[in-house]
DOSEVEX-234462 format. One record per residue (C-alpha): residue in one letter; x, y, z. Coordinates in Angstrom, 1 decimal. Layout:
BEGIN
resn; c1; c2; c3
a; X; Y; Z
...
% end
This chain:
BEGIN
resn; c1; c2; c3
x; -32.7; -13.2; 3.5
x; -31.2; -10.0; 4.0
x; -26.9; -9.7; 3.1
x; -24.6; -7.7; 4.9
x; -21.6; -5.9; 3.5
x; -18.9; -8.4; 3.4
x; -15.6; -7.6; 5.9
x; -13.6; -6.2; 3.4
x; -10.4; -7.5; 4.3
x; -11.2; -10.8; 4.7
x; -13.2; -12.0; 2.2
x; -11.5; -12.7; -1.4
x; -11.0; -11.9; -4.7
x; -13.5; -9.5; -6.9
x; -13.7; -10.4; -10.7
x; -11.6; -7.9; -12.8
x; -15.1; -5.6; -13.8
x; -14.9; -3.7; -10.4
x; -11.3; -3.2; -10.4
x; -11.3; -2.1; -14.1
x; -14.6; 0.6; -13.5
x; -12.6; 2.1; -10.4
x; -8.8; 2.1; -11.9
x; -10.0; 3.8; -15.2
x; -12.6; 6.4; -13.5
x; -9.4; 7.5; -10.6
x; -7.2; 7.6; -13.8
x; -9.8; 10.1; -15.2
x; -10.2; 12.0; -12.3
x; -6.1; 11.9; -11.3
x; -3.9; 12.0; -15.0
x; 0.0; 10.8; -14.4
x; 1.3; 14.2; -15.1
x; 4.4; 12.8; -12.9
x; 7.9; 14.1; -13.3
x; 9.5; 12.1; -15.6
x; 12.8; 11.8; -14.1
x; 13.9; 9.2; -12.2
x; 13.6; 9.6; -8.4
x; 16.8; 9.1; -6.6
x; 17.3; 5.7; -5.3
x; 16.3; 6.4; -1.5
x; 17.9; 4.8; 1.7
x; 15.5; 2.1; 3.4
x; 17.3; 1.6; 6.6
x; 15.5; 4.2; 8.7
x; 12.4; 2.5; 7.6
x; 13.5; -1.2; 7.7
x; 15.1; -1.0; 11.1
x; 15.9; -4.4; 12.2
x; 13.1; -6.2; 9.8
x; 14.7; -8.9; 7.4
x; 14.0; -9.5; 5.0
x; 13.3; -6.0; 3.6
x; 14.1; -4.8; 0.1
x; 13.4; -1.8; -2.1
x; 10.8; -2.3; -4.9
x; 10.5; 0.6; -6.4
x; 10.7; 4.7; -5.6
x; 8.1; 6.7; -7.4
x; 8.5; 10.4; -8.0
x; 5.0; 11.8; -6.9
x; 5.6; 15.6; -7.6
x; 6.2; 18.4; -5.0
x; 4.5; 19.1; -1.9
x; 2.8; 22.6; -1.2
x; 6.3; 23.9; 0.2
x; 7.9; 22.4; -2.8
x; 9.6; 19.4; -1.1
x; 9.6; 16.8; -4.0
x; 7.6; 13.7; -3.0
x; 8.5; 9.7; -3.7
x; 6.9; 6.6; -2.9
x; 8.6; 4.1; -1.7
x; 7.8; 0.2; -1.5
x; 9.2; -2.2; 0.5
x; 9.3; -6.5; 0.3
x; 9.0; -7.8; 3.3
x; 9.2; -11.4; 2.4
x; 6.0; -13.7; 1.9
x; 5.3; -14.7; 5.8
x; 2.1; -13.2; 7.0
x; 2.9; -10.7; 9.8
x; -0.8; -11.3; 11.4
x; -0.4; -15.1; 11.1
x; 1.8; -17.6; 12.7
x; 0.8; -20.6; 10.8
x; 3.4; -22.5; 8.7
x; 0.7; -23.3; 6.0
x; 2.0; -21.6; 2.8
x; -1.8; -20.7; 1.8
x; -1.8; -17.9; 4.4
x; 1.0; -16.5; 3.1
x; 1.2; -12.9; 1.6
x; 0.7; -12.7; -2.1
x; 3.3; -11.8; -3.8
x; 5.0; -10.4; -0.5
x; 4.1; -8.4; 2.9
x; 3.9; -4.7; 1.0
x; 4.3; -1.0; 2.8
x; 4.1; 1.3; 1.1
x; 6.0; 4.6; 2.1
x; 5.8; 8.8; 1.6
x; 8.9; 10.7; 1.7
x; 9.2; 14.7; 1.3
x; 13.1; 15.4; 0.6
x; 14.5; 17.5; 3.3
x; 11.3; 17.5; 5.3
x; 11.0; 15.2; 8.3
x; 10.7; 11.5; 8.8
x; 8.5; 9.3; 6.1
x; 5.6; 8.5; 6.7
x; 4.0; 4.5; 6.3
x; 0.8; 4.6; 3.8
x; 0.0; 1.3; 3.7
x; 0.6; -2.1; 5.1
x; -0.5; -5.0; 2.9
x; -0.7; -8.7; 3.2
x; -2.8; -10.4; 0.3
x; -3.7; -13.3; 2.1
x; -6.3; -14.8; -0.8
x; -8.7; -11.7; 1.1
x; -11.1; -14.6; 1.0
x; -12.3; -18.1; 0.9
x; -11.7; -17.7; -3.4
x; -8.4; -16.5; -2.5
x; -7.9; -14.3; -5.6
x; -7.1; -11.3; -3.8
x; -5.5; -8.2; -5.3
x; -4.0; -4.7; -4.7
x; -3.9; -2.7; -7.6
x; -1.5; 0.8; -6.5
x; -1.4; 3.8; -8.9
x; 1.1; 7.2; -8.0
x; 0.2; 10.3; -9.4
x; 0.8; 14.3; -8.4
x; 0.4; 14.3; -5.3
x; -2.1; 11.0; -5.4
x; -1.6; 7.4; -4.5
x; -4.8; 5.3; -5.8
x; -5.3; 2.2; -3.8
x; -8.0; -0.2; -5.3
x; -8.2; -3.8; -2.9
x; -10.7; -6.7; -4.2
x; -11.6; -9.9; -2.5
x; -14.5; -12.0; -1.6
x; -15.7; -15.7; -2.2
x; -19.2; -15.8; -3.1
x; -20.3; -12.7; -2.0
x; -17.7; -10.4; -4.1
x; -16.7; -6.5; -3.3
x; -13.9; -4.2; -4.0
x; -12.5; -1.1; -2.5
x; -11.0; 2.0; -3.8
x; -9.3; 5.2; -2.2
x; -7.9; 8.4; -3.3
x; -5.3; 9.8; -1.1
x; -3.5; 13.1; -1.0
x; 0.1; 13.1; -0.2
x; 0.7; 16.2; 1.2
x; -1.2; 17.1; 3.5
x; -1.9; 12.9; 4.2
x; -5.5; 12.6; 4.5
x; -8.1; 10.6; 1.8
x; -9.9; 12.7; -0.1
x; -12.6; 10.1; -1.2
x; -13.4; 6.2; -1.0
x; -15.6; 4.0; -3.6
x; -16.8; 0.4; -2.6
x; -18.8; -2.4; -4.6
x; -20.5; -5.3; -3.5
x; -21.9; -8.2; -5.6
x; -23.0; -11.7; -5.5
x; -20.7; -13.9; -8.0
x; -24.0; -15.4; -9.6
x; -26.2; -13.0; -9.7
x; -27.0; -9.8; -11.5
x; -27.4; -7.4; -8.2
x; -24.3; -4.8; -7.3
x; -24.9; -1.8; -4.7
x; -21.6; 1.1; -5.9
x; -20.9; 3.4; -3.0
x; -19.2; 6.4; -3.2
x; -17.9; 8.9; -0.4
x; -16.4; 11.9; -0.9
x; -14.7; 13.6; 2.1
x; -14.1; 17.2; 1.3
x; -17.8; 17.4; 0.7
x; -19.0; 15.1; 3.4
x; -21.9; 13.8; 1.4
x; -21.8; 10.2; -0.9
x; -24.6; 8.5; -3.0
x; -24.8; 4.6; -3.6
x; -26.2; 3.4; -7.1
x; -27.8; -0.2; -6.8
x; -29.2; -2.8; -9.5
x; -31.3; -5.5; -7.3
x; -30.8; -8.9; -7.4
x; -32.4; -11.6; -9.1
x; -34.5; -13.2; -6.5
x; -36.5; -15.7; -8.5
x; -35.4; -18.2; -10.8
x; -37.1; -17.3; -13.7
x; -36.6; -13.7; -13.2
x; -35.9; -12.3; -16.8
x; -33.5; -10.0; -15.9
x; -30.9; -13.3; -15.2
x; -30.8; -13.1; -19.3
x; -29.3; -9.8; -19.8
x; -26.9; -9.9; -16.8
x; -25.1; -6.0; -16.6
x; -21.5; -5.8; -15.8
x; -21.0; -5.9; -12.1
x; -20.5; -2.4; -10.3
x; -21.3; -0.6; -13.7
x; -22.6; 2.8; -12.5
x; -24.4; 3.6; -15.9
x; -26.4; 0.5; -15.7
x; -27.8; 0.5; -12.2
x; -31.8; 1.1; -11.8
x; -31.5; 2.6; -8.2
x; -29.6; 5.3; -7.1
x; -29.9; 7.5; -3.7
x; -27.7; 10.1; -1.5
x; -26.2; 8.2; 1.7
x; -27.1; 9.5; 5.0
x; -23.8; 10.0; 7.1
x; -23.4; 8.5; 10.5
x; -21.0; 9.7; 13.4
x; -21.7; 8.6; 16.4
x; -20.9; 11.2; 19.4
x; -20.7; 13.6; 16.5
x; -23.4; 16.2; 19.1
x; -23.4; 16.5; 22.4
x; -26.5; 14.8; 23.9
x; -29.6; 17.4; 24.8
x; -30.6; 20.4; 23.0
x; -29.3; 20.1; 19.5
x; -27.3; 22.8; 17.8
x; -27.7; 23.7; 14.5
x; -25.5; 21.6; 11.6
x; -22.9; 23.0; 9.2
x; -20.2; 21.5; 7.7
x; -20.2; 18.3; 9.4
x; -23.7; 17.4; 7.7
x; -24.3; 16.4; 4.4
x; -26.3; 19.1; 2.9
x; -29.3; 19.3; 0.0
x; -30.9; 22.0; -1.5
x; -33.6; 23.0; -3.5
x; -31.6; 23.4; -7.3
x; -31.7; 20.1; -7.5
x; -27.8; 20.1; -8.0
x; -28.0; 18.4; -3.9
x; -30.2; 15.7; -3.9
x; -33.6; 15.6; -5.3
x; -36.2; 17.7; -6.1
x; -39.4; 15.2; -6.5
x; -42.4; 17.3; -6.3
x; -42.4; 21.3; -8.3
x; -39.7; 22.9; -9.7
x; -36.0; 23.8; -8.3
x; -35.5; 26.7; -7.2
x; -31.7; 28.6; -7.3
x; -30.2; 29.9; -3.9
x; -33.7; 28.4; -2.1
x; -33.6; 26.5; 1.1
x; -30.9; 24.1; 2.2
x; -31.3; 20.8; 4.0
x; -28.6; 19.5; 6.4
x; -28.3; 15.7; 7.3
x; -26.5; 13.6; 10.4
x; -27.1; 10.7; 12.0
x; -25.1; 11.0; 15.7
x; -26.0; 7.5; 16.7
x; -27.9; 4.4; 15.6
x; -30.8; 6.2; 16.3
x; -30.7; 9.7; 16.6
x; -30.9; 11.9; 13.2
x; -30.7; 15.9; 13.3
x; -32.0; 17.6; 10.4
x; -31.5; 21.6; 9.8
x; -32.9; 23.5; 7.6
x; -32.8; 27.1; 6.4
x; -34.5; 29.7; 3.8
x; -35.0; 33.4; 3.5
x; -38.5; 32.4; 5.4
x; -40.6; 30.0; 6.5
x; -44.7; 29.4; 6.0
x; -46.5; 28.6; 9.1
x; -50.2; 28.4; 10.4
x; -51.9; 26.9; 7.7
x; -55.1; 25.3; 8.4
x; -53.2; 21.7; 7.1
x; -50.4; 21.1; 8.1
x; -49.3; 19.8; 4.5
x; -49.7; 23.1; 3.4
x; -46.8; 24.6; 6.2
x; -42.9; 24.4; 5.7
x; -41.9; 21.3; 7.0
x; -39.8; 17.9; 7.2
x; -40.9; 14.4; 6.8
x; -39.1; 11.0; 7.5
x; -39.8; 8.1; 4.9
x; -39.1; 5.0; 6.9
x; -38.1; 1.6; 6.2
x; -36.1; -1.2; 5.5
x; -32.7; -1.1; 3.3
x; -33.0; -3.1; 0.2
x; -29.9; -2.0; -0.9
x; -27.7; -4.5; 0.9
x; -29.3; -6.7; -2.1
x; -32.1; -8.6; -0.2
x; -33.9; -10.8; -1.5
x; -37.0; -10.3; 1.0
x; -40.8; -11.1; 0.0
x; -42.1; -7.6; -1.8
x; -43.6; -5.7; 1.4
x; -45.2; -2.3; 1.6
x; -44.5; -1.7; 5.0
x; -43.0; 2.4; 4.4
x; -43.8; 4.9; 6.7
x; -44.5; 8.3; 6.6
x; -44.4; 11.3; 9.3
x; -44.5; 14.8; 9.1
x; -42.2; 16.9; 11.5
x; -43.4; 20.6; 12.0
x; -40.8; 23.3; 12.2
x; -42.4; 23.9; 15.7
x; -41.3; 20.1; 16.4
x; -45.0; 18.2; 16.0
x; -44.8; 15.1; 14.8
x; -47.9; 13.9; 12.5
x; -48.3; 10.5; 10.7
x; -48.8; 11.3; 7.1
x; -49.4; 7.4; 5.6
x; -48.5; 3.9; 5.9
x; -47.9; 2.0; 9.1
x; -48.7; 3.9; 12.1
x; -46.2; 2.1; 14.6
x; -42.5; 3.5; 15.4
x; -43.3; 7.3; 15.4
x; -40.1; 9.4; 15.5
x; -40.1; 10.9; 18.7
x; -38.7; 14.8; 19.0
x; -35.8; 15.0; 21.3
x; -35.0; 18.8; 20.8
x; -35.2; 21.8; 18.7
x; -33.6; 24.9; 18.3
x; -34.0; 27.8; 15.8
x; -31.8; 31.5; 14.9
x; -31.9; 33.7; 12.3
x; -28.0; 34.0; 10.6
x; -26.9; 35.4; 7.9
x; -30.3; 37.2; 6.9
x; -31.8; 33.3; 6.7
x; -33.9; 31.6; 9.3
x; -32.8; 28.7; 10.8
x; -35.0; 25.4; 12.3
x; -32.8; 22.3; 13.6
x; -35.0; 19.1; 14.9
x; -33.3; 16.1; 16.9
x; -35.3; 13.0; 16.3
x; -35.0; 9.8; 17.7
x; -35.8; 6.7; 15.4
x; -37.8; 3.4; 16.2
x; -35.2; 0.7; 16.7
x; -34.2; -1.6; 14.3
x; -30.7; -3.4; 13.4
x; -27.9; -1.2; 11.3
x; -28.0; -3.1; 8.3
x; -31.6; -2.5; 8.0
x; -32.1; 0.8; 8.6
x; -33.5; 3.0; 5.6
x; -35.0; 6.5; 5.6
x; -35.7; 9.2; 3.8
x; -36.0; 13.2; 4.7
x; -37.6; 15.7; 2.8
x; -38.1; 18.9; 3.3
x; -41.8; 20.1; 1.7
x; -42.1; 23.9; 1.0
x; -45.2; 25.9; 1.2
x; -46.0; 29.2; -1.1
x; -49.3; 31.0; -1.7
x; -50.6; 28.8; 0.6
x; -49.9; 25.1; -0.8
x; -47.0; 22.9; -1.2
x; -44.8; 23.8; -4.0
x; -41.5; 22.0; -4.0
x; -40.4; 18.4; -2.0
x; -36.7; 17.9; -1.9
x; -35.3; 15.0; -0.8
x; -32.3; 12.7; -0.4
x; -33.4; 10.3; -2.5
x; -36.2; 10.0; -5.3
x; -38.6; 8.3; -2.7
x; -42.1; 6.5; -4.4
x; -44.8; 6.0; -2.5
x; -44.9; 2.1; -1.2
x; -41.4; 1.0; -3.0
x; -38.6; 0.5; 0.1
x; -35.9; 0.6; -3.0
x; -36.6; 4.4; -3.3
x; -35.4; 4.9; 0.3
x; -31.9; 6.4; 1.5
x; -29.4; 4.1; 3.1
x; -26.9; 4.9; 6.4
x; -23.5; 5.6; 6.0
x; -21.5; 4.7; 9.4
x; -18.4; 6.8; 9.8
x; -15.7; 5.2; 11.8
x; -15.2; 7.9; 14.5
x; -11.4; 8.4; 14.2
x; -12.1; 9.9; 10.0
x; -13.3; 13.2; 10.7
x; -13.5; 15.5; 13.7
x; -15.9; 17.9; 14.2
x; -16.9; 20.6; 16.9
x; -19.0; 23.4; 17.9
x; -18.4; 26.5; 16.7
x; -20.3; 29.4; 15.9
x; -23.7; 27.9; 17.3
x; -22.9; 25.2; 14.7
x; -21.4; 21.9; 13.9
x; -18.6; 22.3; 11.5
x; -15.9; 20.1; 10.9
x; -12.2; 20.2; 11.8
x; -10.9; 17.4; 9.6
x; -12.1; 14.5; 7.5
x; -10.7; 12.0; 5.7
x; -8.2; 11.5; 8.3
x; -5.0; 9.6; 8.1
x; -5.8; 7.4; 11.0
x; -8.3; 5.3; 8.2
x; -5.1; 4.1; 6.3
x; -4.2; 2.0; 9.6
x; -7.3; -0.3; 9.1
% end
């Protein structure tokens, strides 16, 4: 039986593990070097209007903007009726009130609404929380829920300019040992998810030494994410990938290097998804190897493909992997495992830029639900006439579907991106517009 992420706003309460991992690694990463003075008691009433009730909790300093308009946080009360519920039963109400939670920059424009919360329960376990830390120019958000099926969400946002820089998610099972961490980071536009699998059978051994849920140290599996924007490329022809791609490369300080040794300033493998089954892969280096009497022994990409085990299945142990070798000239060969679902080549496109060559391949998947899809790409180099050096987006093992890369859907209205330059870069990521959901 195969799980699906849980809706994250409706589902419950997490245990205090996830909530206490995320809080103390954003307290790392963001230190309270806050002003210590106390922010000036702000007026509410342009952001109250005609709501009752609505009362000031607390204004916290937040530091200075880039122009140095000093920033506060504001939150508001807005009573304990749900505003997206009608009913009169008291167990829908909002925990301990309706919560916004407010930006203002003295002396520069209107404020601007962060969040809107409603702790409803966020679940059938209705133990629900919000946990909201300020620091310079930082507002950490951390939401948990769930009944059985447990997860917890965590963002970092930037004040000024208001975008979220990155996002980290757990999901677990309240009984069990399995937990699947994901982490996003926009500025880079790349993420990894680290993953202990579940205890399937009763008398699996691992039930005895049961790890702390959504402990990143602890989990056995571990891969980078393969974003997904859908629309993200004009159909046809592709063009080549840049920024809005999440990129590899052969130091093994992007992704994996799982065959030969890194190699510094090497080639560099690009990564997008533009629909539920389209994938476009670029890839560059000083030079490429062609015409080799095998074609294992040319520059070129292959697709490891499979189903996700990281949504913590607990499916009968298959070997059902697939593996294909794409060409830089586009041909597709089957390298091993089930012959069936060949990725098909819907364009290609190549340049030389920047004293590099360039090869980008649009490939179009066998179909298969989202929540199952898993692949792998690697890019295989060639030198002195044999393969050298695979490097990959996740440490793939012959036969073992948990090796594989998972999909990473981005909701559309996150990050913009465009043509430019022959290339797809991208305008902006992390957009507000997420903090509305």
């Amino acid at each position: 039986m195969a799980m699906q992420t849980p809706d994250k706003r409706r589902n419950g309460r997490v245990g205090d593990p996830p909530l206490r991992y995320l809080s103390l690694i954003m307290i790392v990463l963001f230190p309270a070097n806050l002003n210590t003075a106390r922010a000036e008691v702000p007026s509410i009433a342009d952001v109250c209007k005609e709501r009752k009730p609505c009362t000031l909790v607390k204004a916290t300093p937040a530091g200075k903007d880039a122009q140095g308009h000093a920033l506060t946080v504001v939150e508001l009360n807005l009573g304990k009726k749900n505003p997206d519920n009608d009913s009169a039963d008291e167990r829908f109400n909002c925990r301990p009130y309706a919560r916004e939670i407010w930006l203002r920059a003295a002396g520069a424009g209107e404020p601007k609404r962060i969040l809107a919360l409603c702790n409803d329960g966020y679940g059938a376990a209705s133990v629900g929380e919000d946990d909201i830390k300020v620091r310079v120019n930082r507002l950490i958000h951390v939401q948990q829920g769930g009944s059985a099926w447990r997860w917890s969400n965590g963002r970092t946002i930037e004040l000024s300019p208001l975008r979220v820089l990155s996002e980290e998610s757990c999901n677990y099972h309240n009984i069990n040992i399995g937990y699947a961490v994901t982490r996003w980071d926009w500025r880079r536009f790349a993420g990894e998810r680290r993953w202990f699998p579940q205890a399937c059978k009763e008398d699996d051994a691992r039930e005895k030494t049961r790890p702390n849920w959504c402990d990143v140290a602890r989990a056995t599996r571990r891969h980078a994410v393969i974003p997904r924007l859908d629309g993200a490329m004009p159909a046809g022809e592709p063009v080549h990938l840049g920024s809005c791609a999440s990129a590899f490369d052969e130091s093994g300080q992007r992704g994996f290097v799982i065959f030969g040794k890194p190699r510094a300033a090497g080639a560099e493998l690009r990564v997008l998804m533009v629909s539920n089954r389209e994938i476009v892969i670029s890839v560059s280096d000083r030079s490429f190897t062609a015409g080799a009497a095998n074609w294992i022994n040319d520059d070129h990409v292959e697709l490891w493909i499979g189903q996700d085990q990281s949504g913590l299945s607990c499916n009968e142990p298959r070997i059902k992997l697939s593996q294909w070798a794409i060409g830089l000239d586009g041909k597709v060969q089957h390298a091993a495992g089930a012959t069936a679902g060949a990725p098909e080549l819907v364009g290609r496109a190549a340049r030389a830029v920047a004293g590099r060559q360039q090869v980008t391949l649009r490939l179009r998947l066998p179909e298969v639900e989202d929540y199952l899809r898993a692949l792998t790409v690697v890019f295989s180099k060639s030198e002195g006439g044999k393969q050298v050096r695979l490097t990959a987006t996740s440490p793939v093992k012959r036969g073992d579907e948990t090796t594989l890369s998972s999909v990473y859907p981005i909701n559309a209205r996150a990050a913009r991106c465009a043509v430019r330059d022959g290339q797809l870069d991208i305008l902006e990521s992390g957009r507000a517009e997420l903090l509305a959901e």
